[in-house]
N, C-alpha and C positions, 0 to 999 in steps of 0.2 A: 438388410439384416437387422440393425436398429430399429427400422419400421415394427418388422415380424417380432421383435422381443417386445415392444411396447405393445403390441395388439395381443401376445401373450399373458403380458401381466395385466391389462386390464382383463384377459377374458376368466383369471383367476380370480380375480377379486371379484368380479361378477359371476360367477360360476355357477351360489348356491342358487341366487334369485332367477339366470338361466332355468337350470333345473324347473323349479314351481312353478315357469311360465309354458316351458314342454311338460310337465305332469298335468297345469290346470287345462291345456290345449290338447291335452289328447284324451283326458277326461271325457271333456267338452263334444269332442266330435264320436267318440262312443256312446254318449246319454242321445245326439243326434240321432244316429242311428241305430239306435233302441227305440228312439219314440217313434220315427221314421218308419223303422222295419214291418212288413206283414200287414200294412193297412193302404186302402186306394186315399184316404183322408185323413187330416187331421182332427180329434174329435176331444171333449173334457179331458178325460184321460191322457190323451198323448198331453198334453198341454201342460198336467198335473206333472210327470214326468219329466217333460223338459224343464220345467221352475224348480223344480227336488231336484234337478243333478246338477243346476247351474248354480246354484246353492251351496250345493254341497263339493262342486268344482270348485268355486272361488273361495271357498271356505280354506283351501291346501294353498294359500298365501300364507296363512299364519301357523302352517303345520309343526315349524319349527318353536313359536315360541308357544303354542297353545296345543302340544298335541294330541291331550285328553280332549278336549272340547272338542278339535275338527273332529277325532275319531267319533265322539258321539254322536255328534251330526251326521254320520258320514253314515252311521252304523243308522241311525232313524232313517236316513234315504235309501238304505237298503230296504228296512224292514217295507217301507210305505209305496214304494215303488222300483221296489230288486232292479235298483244304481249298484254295480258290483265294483266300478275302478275307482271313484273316489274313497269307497270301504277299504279294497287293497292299499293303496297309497296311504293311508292314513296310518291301517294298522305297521305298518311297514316303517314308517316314520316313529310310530312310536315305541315299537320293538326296537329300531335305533336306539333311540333315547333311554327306555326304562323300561328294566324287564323283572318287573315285579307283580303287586296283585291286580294293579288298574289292569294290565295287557291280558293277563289271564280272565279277568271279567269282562272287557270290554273284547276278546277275543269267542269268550262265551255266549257273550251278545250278540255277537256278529254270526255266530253259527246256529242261533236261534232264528236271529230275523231273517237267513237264507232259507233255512228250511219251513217256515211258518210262509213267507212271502210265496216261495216256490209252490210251496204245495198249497198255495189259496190260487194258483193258474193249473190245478189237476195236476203235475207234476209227479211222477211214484215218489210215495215217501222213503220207501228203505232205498231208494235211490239218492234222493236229498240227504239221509243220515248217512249215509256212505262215502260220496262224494264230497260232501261239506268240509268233513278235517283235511282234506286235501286240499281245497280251492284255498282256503281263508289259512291253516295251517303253513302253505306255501310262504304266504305274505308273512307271516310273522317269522318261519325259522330263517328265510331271506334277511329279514331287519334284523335277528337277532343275531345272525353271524358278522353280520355289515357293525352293528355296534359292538359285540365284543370283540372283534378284531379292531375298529377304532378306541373301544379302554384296552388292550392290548399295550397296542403305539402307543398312547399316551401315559401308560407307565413305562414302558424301557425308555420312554424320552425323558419321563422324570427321573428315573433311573439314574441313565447317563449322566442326566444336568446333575445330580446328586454324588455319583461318582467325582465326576469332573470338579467340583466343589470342594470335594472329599480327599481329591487326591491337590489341588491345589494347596488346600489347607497343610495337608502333609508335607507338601515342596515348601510353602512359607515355615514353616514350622523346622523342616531340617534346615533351613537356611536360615531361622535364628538359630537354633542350635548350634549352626557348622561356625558361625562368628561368634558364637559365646567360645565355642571351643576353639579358634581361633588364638582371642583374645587374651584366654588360658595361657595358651601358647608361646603367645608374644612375652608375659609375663613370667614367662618359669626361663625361658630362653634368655631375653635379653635382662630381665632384675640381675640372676648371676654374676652376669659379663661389666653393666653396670657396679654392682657395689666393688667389684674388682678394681675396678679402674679408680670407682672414690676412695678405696682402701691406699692403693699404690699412690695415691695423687696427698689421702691425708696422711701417710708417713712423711711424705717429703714437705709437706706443710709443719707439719712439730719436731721436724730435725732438719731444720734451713743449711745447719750449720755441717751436714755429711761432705763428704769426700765426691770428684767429679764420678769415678767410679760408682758411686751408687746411685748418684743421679744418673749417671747413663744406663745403667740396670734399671733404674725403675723406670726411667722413661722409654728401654726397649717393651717391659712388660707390660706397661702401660699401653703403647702402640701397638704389641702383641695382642692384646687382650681385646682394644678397640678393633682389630680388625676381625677379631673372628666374630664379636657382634654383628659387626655391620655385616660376614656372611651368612649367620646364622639369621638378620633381620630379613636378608636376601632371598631365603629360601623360603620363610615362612612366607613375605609376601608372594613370591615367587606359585605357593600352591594357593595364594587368597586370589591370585590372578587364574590360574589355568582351572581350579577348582575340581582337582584330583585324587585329592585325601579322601579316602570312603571311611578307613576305619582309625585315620591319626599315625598311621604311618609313617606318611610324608611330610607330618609335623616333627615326628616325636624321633630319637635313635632309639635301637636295640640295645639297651645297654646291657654289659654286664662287668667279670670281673676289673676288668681292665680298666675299662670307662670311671667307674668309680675309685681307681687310682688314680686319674689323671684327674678326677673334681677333687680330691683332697689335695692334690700334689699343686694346684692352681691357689686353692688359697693358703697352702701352707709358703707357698712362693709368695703370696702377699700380708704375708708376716702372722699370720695365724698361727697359733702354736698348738696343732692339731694333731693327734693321735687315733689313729684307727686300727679297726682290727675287721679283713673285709675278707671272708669267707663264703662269697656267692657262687656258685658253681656255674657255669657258663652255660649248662641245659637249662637255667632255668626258662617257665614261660617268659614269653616276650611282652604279653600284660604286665607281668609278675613286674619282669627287669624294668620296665620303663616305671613301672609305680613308686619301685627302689628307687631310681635315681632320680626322678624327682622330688621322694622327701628330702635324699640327701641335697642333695642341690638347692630346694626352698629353704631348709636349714642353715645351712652356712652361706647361704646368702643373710637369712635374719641377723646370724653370727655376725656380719661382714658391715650392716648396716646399725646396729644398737650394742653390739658387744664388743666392735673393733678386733684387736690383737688376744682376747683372752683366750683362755686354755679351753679346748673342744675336743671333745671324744666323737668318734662315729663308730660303732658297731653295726656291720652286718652279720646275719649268718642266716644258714637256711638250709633246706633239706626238703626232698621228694616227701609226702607224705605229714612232715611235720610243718612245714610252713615257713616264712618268712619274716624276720622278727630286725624290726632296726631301730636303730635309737641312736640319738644326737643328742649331747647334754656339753652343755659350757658352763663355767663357773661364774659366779656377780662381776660382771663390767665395774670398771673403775669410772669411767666416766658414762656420766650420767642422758648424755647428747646423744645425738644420732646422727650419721653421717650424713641418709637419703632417708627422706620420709616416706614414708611407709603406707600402701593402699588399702592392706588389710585384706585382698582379694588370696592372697598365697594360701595360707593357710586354710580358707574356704575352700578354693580350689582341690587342695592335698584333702581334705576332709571327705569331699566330693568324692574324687577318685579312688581313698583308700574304700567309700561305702560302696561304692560300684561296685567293687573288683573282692567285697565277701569279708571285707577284711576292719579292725579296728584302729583308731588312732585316738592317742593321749597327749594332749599338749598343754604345758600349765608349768609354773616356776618349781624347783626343786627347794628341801628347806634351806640352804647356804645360801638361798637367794638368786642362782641361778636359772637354769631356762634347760627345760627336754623336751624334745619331742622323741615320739615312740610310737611305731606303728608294728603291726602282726598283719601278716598276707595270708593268704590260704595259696595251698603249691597241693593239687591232688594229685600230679604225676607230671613227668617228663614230656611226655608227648604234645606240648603245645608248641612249646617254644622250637619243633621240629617240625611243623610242618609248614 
């Protein structure tokens, strides 16, 4: 079986040069018997014949890289002594190749030199102009299908290769994507949970001197807080593994009312002295909701890591038709420091997402020297966050 596959692919690779050794051999043995035929001898003439087709037989070695030239030849050994299978072969060959003006004049040639050659052996002529486009026309609409069905192949091959390219590029391309938005991810999820834990961790740092009671409160909340990061890191890596997130789903919750009570109630438990007024209504989109609770959540995080303990408003509200309007504003930090440094990707992020999603965002210090952020969402109806 390894024998027969080796004597396969050598007979591929040798295939074409096969070919032009059965064309120039069968040439060969028809100019034979042409000169051969209908004489007791051989005489000038037969002779002249055999050298014009042996000529123009070995000439179809190079048909491939010279096909205008064999065909001229090929087309003079018609005219000089009506050789008709090196003329086929030729035209044939370069009907393959290129079917433009050369083949129409060298095809016009060839239907000259039949009919002038024929009818110089008494031949009828309205028999030679009749018959002609058929003998010689044969060979060409033969090569001419044989090579446009090979440019054919050879565009849907480039085609696909180009596809194929086309659609790799896309898979590389959603898959920086899927880690940029990964990445997002990891940072809107675990910054929160972190500055929490640095808040609960820097109160008991600037009041050494509390009661065992509130060290055992802060260090429940402390450990509270650290574990739901570590589930929330759980999950995300969880879809960075199985890579099952299509639309951020399996990254992001559904938030709504509620959700946004338990992010204020989280830092208000870590000693932020925060006031909200949270009027979401539970149909909202599920776009919508998630875009909400990530500013609030990137917000009093920043609150959590440069503003510490001061006073912080959050405003939602919102409505079918009128939109979605939030705002975070805290008043000038006393102190000047910062608890966790800061990457600066948050607010990009939040900028990102509110252009996405149709909507504006304004973030820049208030005149008291404080800090808002403020975004507007677009809400055109009910019906997303239901299906």
């Amino acid at each position: 079986m390894g024998r027969l596959r080796r004597w396969y692919a050598w007979f591929i690779r040798r295939a074409p040069r096969i070919r032009d050794l059965m064309f120039i051999g069968f040439s060969l043995l028809t100019i034979v018997a042409q000169s051969a035929s209908g004489r007791a001898g051989w005489d000038a003439r037969d002779w002249f014949v055999l050298s014009v087709g042996i000529v123009a037989s070995l000439a179809l070695w190079w048909r491939r890289r010279y096909p205008v030239t064999v065909t001229v030849i090929a087309v003079l050994a018609l005219g000089v002594g009506q050789i008709f299978v090196p003329m086929g072969l030729a035209l044939l060959t370069l009907a393959i190749r290129r079917r433009d003006a050369a083949l129409a004049i060298l095809s016009a040639a060839a239907y000259v030199a039949y009919v002038v050659g024929s009818w110089s052996n008494n031949t009828d002529l309205f028999v030679l102009l009749f018959t002609g486009p058929f003998l010689i026309g044969t060979w060409v609409a033969v090569g001419a299908y044989i090579g446009a069905r090979r440019d054919l192949m050879v565009s849907l091959r480039d085609r696909a290769e180009r596809a194929e390219a086309e659609r790799e590029l896309r898979a590389e391309q959603a898959r920086l994507g899927e880690r940029a938005r990964i990445a997002q991810e990891m940072h809107d999820v675990l910054a929160h949970k972190v500055s929490l834990i640095a808040l609960h961790a820097g109160g008991l740092e600037v009041n050494p001197a509390v009661g065992p009671e509130k060290v055992e409160s802060s260090a429940g909340l402390i450990r509270e807080t650290a574990r739901q990061a570590m589930e929330d890191l759980r999950e995300v890596l969880g879809v960075l593994r199985t890579d099952q997130s299509l639309d951020g789903a399996d990254l992001s919750p559904v938030p709504r009312a509620a959700d946004l009570v338990r992010l204020v109630e989280a830092s208000r438990a870590a000693g932020v002295n925060v006031t909200s007024e949270l009027t979401l209504p539970d149909d909202v989109p599920a776009s919508v909701g998630r875009t909400v609770y990530r500013i609030v959540q990137e917000a009093l995080t920043n609150v959590h890591k440069h503003a510490r303990g001061v006073w912080t408003e959050v405003v939602v509200k919102g409505a079918a038709g009128a939109g979605v309007t939030v705002r975070v504003t805290n008043v000038r930090p006393v102190a000047a420091d910062s608890l966790l440094p800061g990457s600066g990707a948050g607010l990009v992020g939040l900028r990102e997402r509110v252009t996405l999603s149709g909507g504006r965002l304004a973030v820049g210090p208030t005149q008291d020297g404080g800090w808002r952020v403020e975004a507007w969402l677009p809400w055109s109806d009910g019906k997303e966050g239901q299906r």
